[in-house]
C-alpha positions as CSV (number, residue, x, y, z in Angstrom):
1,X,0.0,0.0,0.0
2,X,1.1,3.3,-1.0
3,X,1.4,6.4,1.3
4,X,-1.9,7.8,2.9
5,X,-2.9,11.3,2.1
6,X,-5.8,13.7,4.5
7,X,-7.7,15.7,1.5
8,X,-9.7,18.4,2.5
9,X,-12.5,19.3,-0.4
10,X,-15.9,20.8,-0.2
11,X,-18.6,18.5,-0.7
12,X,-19.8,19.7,-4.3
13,X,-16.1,18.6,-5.6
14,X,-16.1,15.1,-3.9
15,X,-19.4,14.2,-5.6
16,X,-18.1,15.4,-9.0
17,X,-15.1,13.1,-7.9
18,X,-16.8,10.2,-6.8
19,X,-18.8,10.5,-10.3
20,X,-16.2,10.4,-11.9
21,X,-14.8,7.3,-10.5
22,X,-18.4,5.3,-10.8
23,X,-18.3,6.0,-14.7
24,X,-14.7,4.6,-14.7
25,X,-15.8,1.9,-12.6
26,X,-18.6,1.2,-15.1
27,X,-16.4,1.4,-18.1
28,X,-14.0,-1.5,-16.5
29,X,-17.3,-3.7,-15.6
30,X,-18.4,-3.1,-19.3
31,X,-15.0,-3.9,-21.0
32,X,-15.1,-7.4,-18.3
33,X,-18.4,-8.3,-19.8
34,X,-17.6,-7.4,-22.8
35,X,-14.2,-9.8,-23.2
36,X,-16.3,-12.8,-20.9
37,X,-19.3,-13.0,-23.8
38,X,-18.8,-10.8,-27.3
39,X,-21.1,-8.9,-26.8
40,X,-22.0,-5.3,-26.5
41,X,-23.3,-4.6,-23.0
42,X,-24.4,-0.8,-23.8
43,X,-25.8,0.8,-26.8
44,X,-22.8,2.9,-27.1
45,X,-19.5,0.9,-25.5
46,X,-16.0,1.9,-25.5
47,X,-13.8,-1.3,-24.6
48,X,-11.0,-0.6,-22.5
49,X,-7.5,-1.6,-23.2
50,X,-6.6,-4.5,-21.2
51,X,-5.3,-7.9,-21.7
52,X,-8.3,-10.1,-20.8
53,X,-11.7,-10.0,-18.9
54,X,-9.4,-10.9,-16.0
55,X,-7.7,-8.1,-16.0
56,X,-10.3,-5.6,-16.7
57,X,-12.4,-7.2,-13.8
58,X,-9.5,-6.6,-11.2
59,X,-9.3,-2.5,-12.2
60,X,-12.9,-2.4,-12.0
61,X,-13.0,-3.9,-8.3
62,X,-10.2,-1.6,-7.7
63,X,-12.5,1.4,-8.2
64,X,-15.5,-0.1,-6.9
65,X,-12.7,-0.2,-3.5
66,X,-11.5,3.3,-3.8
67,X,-15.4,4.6,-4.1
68,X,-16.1,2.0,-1.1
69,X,-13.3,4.4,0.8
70,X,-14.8,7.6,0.0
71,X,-18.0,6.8,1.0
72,X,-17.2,5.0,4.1
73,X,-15.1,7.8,5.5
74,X,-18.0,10.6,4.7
75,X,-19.9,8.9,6.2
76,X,-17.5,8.6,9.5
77,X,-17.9,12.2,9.0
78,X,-21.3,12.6,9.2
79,X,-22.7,11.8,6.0
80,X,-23.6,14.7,3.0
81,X,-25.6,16.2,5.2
């Protein structure tokens, strides 16, 4: 594990961050699918470059983790209200 950073950032920001990371998230998910059955999950797909479903499944966990993060710690904080 890498070194831990404290961020401070308004609440607005973090929500325009944590979307950000959900659609990145989704992408991964859809590129997994995707590689595991040939076919086109969304209308409109962009596959991701990766090596295998495998692959593209581990980087999708590992944003589904890093959004797990953020939301557990706001809501240590007190939630969005």
């Amino acid at each position: 594990m890498g070194k831990t950073f404290r961020i401070t950032i308004d609440s607005f920001d973090l929500g325009q961050i944590l979307d950000g990371l959900r659609v990145r998230a989704e992408s991964w998910h859809n590129t997994a699918k995707y590689l595991e059955s040939g076919e086109s999950p969304e209308d409109f797909f962009v596959c991701e470059e990766c090596r295998d479903a495998e692959e593209a499944t581990q980087i999708a966990d590992h944003y589904d983790k890093i959004i797990s993060a953020i939301q557990r710690q706001v809501e240590q904080q007190g939630g969005w209200a």
